[in-house]
N, C-alpha and C positions, 0 to 999 in steps of 0.2 A: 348180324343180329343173333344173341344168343338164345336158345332155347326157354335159359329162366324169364329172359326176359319178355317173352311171349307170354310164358303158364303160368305167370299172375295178375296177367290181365282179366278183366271180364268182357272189357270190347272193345274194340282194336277204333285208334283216329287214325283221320285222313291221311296224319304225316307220318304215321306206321306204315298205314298200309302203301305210302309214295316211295318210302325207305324199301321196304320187300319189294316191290315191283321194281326198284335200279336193281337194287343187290340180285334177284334170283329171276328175274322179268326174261333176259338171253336165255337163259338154262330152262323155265319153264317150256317158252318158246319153240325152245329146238328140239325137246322130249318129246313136246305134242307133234313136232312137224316129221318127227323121225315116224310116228304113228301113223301120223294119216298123212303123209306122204303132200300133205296141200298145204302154201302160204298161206291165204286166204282163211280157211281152217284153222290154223295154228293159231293166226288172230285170233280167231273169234274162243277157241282154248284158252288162250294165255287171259283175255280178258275175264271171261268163267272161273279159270283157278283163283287169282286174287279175290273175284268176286266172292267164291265161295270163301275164301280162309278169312274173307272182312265178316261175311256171314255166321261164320261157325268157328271164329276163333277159342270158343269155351273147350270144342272136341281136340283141341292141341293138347295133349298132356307134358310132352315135351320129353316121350320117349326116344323119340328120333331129334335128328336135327331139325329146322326149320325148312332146312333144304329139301333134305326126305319127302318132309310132311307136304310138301306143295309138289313134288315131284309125283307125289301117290296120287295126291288131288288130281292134277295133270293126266296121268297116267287114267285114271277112272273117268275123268270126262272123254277122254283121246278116245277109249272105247266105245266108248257109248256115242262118241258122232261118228265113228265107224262103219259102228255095226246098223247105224240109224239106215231105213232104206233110201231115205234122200240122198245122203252121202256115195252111199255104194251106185246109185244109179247118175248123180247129174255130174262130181266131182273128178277130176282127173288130176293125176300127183301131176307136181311140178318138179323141178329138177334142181338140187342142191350144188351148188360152187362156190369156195371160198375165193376173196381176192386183194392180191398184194398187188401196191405200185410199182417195188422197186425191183423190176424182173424185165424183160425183152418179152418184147409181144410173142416169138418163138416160144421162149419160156412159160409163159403165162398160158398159152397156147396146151402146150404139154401136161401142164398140171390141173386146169382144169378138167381136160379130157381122162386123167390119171385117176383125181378126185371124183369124178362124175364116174368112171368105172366102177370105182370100189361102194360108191354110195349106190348103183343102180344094184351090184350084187348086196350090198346089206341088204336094199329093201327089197331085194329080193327071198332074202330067209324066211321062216315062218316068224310070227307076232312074236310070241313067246319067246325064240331066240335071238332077234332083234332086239328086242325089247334089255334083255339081259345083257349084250352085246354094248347096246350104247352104253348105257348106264357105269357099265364099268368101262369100257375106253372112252368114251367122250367127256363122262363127269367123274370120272376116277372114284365112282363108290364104292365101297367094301363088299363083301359078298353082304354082312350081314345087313348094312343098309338095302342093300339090293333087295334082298330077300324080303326087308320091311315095305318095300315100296310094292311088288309085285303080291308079298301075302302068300307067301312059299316057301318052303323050306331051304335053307341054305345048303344043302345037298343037291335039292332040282333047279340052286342057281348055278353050281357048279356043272351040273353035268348040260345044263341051258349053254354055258359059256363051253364048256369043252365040244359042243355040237356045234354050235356056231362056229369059234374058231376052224375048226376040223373041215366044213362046210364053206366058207371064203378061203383058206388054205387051197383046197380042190377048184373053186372057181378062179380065184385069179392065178394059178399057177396054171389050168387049163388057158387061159386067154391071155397071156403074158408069155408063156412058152412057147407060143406058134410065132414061127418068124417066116417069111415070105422070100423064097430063093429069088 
């Protein structure tokens, strides 16, 4: 969905907002879940962001992409059930794994434990360079998207991203490099 064709709307129908939720529904998703670390959570985000952009689709100007623009969204409610004290007291993250059929139970074995390493050190960074971190290797966005989405300069996305890399460099070459005589 293009941008224009969003910013001459005045209110978004059903079959708009059914079309956003296929096309960008996975990516909102997994932005809010890199956030707050919970499935459960990420539902209840993903459902919020559409809600909200059905709500306030006039605040689109269509500076950004579409994609941005609900990634922000996303990203500002992610926070805000974060930082909620419910959250931080009753919620407990869950654990991210992709998975293919056409591998050996061995295989499939190794990759998730590989995958679930490198996802326990991401969530283990701070917000801030997580946050930076996904956004450009999971959704391949620009800095200067980046930048739109987070409300920062594309300077402190850069050096967000040079911290993180620099930061999972040292963790998993620490836990990767240890081999067992």
């Amino acid at each position: 969905m293009s941008p224009d064709s969003l910013k001459h709307m005045t209110a978004m129908d059903p079959m708009t907002l059914e079309e956003l939720m296929k096309e960008y529904g996975q990516d909102v998703w997994s932005f809010a879940y890199s956030i707050t670390k919970n499935r459960a959570t990420a539902d209840d985000i993903a459902q919020d962001v559409f809600l909200q952009a059905y709500r306030h689709l006039v605040s689109f100007r269509g500076e950004s992409s579409v994609r941005t623009w609900l990634l922000r969204i996303a990203r500002n409610i992610s926070l805000n059930y974060r930082n909620s004290a419910f959250f931080r007291r009753v919620l407990l993250p869950g654990k991210l794994a992709p998975s293919r059929q056409d591998r050996s139970a061995e295989e499939a074995y190794f990759e998730r434990e590989a995958a679930s390493d490198v996802w326990r050190h991401v969530f283990s960074l701070p917000v801030k360079m997580r946050e930076a971190l996904v956004l450009h290797a999971k959704y391949q966005l620009s800095l200067q998207e980046i930048a739109r989405i987070l409300d920062v300069p594309e300077g402190t996305v850069k050096s967000r991203l040079f911290g993180a890399r620099k930061r999972m460099s040292t963790l998993l070459k620490e836990e990767w490099s240890y081999e067992p005589i």
